[in-house]
C-alpha positions in Angstrom: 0.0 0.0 0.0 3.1 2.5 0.8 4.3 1.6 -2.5 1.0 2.5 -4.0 0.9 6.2 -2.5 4.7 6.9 -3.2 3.8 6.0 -7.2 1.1 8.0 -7.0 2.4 11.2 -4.7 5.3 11.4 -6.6 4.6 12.4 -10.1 1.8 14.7 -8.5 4.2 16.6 -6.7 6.7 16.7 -9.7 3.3 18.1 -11.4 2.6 20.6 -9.0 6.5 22.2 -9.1 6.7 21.9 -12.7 3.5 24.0 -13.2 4.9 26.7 -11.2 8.5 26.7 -13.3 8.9 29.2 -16.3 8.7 27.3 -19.7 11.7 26.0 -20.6 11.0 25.9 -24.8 13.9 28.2 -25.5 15.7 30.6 -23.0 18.3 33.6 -23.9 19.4 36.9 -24.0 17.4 39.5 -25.4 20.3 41.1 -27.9 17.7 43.5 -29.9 14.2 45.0 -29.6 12.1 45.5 -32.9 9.5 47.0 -31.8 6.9 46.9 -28.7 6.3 43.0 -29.8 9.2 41.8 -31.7 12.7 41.2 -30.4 15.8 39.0 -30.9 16.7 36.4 -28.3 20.9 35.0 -28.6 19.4 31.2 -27.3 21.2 29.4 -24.2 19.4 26.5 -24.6 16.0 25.7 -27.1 13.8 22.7 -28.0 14.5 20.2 -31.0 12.4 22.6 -33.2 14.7 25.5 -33.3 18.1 24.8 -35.1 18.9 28.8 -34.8 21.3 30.3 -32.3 19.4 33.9 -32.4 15.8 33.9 -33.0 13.0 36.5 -33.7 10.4 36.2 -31.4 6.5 38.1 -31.8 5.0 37.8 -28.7 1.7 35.9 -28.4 -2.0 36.9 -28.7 -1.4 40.9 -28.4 -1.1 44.2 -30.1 1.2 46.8 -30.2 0.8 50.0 -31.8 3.0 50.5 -35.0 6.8 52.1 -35.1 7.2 51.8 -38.5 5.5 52.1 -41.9 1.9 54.0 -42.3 0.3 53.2 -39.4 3.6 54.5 -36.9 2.3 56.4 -34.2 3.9 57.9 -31.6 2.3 55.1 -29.0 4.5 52.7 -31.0 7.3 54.4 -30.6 6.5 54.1 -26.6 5.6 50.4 -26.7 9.2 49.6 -28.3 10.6 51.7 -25.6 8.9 50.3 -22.8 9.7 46.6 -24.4 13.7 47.7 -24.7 13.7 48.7 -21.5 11.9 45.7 -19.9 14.0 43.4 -21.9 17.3 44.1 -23.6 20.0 42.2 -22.6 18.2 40.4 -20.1 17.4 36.7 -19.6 14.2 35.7 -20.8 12.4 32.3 -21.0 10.3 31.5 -23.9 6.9 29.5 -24.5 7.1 29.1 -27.7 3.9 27.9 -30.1 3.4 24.2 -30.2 0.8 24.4 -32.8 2.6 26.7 -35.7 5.6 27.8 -34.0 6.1 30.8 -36.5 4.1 33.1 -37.7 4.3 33.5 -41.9 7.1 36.5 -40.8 9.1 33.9 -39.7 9.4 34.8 -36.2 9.1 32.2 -33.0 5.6 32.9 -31.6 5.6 33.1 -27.9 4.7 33.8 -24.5 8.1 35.4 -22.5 8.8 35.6 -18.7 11.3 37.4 -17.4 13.8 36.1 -14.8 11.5 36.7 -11.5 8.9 34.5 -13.5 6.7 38.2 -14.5 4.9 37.6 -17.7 6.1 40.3 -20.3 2.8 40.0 -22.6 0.7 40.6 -19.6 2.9 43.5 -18.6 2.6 45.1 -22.0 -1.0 44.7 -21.5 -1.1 46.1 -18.0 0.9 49.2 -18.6 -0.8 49.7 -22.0 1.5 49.8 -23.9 -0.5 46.7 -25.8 -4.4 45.1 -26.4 -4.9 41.5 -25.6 -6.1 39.9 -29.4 -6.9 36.2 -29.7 -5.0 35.2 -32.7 -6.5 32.1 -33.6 -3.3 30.7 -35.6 -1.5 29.8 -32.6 -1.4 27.4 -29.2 -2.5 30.1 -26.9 -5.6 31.1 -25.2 -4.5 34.7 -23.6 -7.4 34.6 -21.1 -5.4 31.7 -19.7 -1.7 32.6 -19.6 -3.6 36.7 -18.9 -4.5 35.0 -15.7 -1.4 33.2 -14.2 -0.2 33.8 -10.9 2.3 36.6 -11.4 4.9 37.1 -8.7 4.7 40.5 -6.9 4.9 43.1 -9.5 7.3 45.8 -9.8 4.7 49.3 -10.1 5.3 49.8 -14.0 7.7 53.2 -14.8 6.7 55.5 -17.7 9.9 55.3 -20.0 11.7 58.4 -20.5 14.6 59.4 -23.1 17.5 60.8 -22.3 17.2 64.2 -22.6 14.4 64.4 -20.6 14.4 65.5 -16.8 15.0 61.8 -14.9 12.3 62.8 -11.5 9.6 60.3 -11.4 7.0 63.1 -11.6 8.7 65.1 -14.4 8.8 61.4 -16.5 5.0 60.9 -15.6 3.9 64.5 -16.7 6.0 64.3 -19.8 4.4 61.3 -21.1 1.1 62.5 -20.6 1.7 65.3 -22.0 3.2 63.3 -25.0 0.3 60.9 -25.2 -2.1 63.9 -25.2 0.2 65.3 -28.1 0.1 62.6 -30.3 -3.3 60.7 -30.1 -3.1 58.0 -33.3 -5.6 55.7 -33.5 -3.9 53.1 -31.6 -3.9 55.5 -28.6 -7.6 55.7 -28.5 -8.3 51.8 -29.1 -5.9 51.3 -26.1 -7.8 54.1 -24.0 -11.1 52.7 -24.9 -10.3 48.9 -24.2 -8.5 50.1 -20.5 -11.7 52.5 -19.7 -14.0 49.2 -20.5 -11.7 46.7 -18.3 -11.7 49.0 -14.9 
């Protein structure tokens, strides 16, 4: 019967740890930031499916706002700051896509956590800087990995640039004073999706 309980109790518990443990698809360094959802990763270790030692990786079910190309805004140009800040030339781990992998870009699609185990495409979301989207060509359901556990969050910092006056409240007052600047279309779905959620 103690034999019985150990073969049971054992893989449960093994389970139960392993559910907690950031995915362990692909893990790196973050050695450039695209833009607000796309970045390069230099690998330290990866799954069978990636033969690449850097990868480009779109993060999972969300929406940034545009750097580049006709629909550039100046929220993009945010988002890809807020991302590089979060991000470059840290370690991040990767839940990559088990049902495409790639997206027709070519770039790894994913869910990324940070070293403390925060999930990046919910911190996007959060400080909106992104819009939650259910894209239907991949593995994940973002009302799931939305909802995970998250360790104790760090408050989110506006990002500022370098010229700009480094005091929290002169970085807060200039980016709302951007923002109220530079209202793109992006700005106002984001606005009207955070207004809806509180």
């Amino acid at each position: 019967m103690k034999s019985i309980k150990v073969f049971f109790i054992v893989p449960l518990l093994l389970l139960i740890s392993s559910a907690n443990a950031a995915p362990d698809e692909a893990a790196g360094r973050v050695i450039y930031v695209t833009d607000g959802d796309t970045f390069d990763v230099r690998l330290s270790s990866h799954d069978d499916r990636i033969s690449d030692e850097v990868i480009r990786v779109r993060l999972a079910d969300l929406d940034a706002p545009e750097m580049y190309g006709e629909r550039a805004c100046e929220a993009g140009r945010i988002a890809g700051e807020y991302t590089r800040s979060n991000l470059m030339g840290n370690i991040v781990s990767l839940d990559i896509d088990d049902k495409n992998g790639q997206d027709d870009y070519g770039r790894w699609m994913a869910v990324c956590y940070l070293e403390d185990g925060r999930n990046f495409n919910r911190m996007l979301i959060d400080s909106g800087h992104a819009a939650k989207k259910d894209f239907r060509n991949n593995e994940f359901d973002p009302e799931s990995w939305y909802w995970e556990e998250q360790p104790i969050e760090e408050e989110y910092s506006p990002v500022q640039s370098d010229q700009e006056d480094q005091s929290p409240q002169a970085g807060s007052d200039i980016v709302q004073q951007k923002e109220a600047e530079n209202k793109c279309w992006w700005q106002l779905i984001l606005e009207t999706i955070a207004a809806a959620s509180s």
